[in-house]
C-alpha positions as CSV (number, residue, x, y, z in Angstrom):
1,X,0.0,0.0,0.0
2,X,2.6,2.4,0.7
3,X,4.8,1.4,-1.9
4,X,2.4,3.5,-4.0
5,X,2.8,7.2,-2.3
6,X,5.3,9.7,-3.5
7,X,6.6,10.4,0.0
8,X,8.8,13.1,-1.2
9,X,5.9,15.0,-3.1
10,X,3.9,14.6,0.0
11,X,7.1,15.7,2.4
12,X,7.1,18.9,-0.1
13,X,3.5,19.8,0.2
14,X,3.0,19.8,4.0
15,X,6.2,21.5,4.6
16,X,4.5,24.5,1.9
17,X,1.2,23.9,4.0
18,X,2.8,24.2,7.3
19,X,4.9,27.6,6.1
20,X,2.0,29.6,4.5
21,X,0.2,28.2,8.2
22,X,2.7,30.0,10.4
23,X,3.0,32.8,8.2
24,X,6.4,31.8,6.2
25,X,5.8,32.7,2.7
26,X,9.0,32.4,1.4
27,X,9.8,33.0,-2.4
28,X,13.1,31.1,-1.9
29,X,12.3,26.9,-2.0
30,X,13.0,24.4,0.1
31,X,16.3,22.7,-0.3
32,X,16.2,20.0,2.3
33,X,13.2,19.0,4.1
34,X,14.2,17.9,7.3
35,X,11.7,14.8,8.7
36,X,11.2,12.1,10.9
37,X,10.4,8.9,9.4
38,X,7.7,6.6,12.1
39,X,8.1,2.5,10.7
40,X,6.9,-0.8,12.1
41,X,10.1,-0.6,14.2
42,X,10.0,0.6,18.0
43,X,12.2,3.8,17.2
44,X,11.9,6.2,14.5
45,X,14.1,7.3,12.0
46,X,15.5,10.8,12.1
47,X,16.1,13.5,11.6
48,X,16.5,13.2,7.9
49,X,16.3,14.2,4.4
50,X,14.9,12.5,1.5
51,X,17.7,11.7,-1.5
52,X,16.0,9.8,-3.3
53,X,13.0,7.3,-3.8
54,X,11.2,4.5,-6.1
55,X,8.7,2.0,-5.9
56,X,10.0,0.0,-2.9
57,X,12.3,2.2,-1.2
58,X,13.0,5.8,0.3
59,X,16.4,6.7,0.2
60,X,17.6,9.0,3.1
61,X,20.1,10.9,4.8
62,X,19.9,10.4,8.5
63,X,21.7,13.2,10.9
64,X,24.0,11.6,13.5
65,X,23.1,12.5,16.9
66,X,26.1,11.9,18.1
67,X,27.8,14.6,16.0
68,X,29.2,11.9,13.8
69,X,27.7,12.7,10.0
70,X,25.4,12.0,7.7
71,X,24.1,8.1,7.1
72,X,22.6,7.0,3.9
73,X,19.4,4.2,4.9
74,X,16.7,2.7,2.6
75,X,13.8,2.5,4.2
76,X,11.1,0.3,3.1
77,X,8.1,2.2,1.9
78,X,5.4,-0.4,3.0
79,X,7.2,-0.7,6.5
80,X,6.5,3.1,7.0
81,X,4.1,4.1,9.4
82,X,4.2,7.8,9.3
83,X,6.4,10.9,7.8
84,X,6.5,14.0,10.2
85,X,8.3,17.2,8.9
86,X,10.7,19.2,11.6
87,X,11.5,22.0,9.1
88,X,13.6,22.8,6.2
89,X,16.7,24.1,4.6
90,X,16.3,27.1,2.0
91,X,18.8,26.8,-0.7
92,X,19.0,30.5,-0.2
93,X,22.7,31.8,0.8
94,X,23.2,34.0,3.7
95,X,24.8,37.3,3.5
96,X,27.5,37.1,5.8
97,X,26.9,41.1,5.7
98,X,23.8,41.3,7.1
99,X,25.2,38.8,10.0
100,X,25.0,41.3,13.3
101,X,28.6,40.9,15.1
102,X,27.6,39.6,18.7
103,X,31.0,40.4,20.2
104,X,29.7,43.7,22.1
105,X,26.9,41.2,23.8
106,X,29.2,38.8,24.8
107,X,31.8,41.6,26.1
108,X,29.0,42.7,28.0
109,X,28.6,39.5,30.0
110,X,32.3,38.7,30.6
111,X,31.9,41.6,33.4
112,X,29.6,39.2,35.1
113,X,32.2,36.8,35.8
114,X,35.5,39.1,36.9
């Protein structure tokens, strides 16, 4: 049965539904949808990103907890249970510019501690 759903067509539409819901309307898209993956197992799967997918299986990324890197799973698609997004990654650069320097505010606290 859920060899059949597009997960990552599905991952893409909630995280639109949940932006334009909290009021994030952004014309940059998504570049990495950042999810939770609930299967048959006891523990779920995450967080992640989706790489790729066919019939049978959904490719991911999976983010160490640990600190330790990135790991590349198959999951099943009829063994998932659930997909839950926890946000995303805009493929939109930052302007290193328009980063406020936060030395003054942590200058400010050192005081605290003489």
């Amino acid at each position: 049965m859920n060899a059949k759903i597009n997960w990552s067509e599905k991952v893409k539409n909630l995280d639109e539904n949940i932006r334009k819901e909290i009021g994030i309307e952004e014309e940059n898209h998504t570049k990495h949808i950042l999810i939770n993956v609930q299967t048959n197992a006891s523990e779920d799967i995450g967080p992640a990103f989706i790489v790729g997918e066919d019939e049978i299986f959904l490719d991911l990324f999976v983010l160490s907890s640990q600190g330790l890197g990135i790991t590349s799973t198959a999951v099943l698609k009829d063994n998932i249970q659930s997909i839950g997004v926890i946000g995303g990654v805009s493929a939109e650069k930052v302007n290193l510019s328009e980063v406020t320097d936060e030395t003054p505010l942590l200058d400010d606290v050192t005081d605290l501690y003489q």
